[in-house]
N, C-alpha and C positions, 0 to 999 in steps of 0.2 A: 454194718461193721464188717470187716474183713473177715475171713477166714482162718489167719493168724492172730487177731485180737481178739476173736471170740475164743479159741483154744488157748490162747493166756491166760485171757478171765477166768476158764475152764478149769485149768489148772489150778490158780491160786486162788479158788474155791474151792474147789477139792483139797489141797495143803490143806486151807486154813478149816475145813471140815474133821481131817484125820487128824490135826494138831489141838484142837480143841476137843474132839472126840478121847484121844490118851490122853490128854493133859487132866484136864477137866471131868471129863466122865470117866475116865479110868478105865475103858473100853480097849480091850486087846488091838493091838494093830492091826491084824486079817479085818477084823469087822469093822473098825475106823474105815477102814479102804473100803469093803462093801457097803458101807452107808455113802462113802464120797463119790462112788462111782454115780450112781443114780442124781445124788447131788448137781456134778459137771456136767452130765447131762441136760440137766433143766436149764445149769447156766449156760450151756452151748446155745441152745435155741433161744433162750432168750434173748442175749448177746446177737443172735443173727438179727432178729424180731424188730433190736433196739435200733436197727440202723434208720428205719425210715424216721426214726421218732428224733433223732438228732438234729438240732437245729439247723436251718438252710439263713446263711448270709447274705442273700441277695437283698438288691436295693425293691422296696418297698414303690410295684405297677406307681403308675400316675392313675390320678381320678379325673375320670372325663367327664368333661361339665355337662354333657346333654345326650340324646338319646337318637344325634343326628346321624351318629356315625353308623348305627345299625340299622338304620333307616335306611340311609343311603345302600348300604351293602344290600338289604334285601330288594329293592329299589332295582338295584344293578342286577340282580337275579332274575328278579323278575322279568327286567327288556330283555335281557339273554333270552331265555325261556320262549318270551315273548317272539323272538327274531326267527328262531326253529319251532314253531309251535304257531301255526295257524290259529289255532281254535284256543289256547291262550292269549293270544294278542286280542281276538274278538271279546272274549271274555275277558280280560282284566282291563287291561293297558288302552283298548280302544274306547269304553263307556268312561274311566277315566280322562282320557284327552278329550273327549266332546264335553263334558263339565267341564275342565279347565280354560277352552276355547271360548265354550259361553259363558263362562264367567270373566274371562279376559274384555270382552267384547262387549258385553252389558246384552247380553241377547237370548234370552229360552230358547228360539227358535234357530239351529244353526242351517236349518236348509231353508231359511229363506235369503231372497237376491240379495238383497241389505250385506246379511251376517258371509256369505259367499263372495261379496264384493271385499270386506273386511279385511276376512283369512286369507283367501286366494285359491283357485281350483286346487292345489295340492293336498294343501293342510285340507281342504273341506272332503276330498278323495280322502284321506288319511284317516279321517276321525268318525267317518260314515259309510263309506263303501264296504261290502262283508268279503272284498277281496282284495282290499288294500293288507299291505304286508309293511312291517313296520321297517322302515327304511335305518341303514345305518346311526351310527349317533352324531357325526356329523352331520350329515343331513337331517335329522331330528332335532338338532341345538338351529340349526337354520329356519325349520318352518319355524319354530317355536320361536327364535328372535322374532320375527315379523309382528307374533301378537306383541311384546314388548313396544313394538312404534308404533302402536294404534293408538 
């Protein structure tokens, strides 16, 4: 709430405190007023307090149906990471791509001739060598189409 609408409230709380205090209790007007003083006070902060609590009109998020979407986002963090981060790519993103390889390929073994004949020197540089570096994401959507036409 504003600053001007909480000193309104302020006020005609305080009135209606001093107006009821003479009316009603028959309480001298001086002490009407030092009872309402203390009164608009509380009403001031509160009034300030009350602004978050005011209802927001906004249209009501959408529900996303699946859990891909922040998959993906940490997915993307991680090749980032991955791409400046040596010793991240070997650790996450590299034992991951040799599963995914041998499992594209029907093969445990990806260093043998067979599974190397499959993939092709790159992709097998890629997902094996401790000083392959993970190549751009185009060039990553590349080697990885190829498992696709096997």
């Amino acid at each position: 709430m504003s600053t001007l609408k909480s000193a309104l409230v302020a006020l005609v709380v305080a009135a209606a405190v001093v107006v009821v205090a003479v009316l009603l209790g028959r309480i001298p007007p001086f002490w009407a007023v030092a009872l309402a003083i203390p009164v608009a006070a509380v009403a001031v902060v509160g009034a300030r307090l009350a602004g978050p609590l005011e209802p927001v009109w906004t249209a009501i998020p959408e529900v996303r149906g699946s859990g891909t979407e922040a998959q993906a986002a940490t997915l993307a963090a991680r090749l980032a990471e991955a791409r400046t981060d040596q010793h991240r790519f070997r650790a996450r993103i590299q034992p991951r791509l040799r599963a995914l390889v041998a499992h594209a390929i029907n093969e445990s073994n990806v260093d043998s001739p067979q599974a190397i004949a499959k993939i092709g020197r790159e992709l097998h540089h890629l997902i094996t060598s401790p000083t392959a570096t993970l190549p751009g994401p185009d060039e990553l959507r590349k080697l990885l189409a190829h498992l696709e036409d096997r």
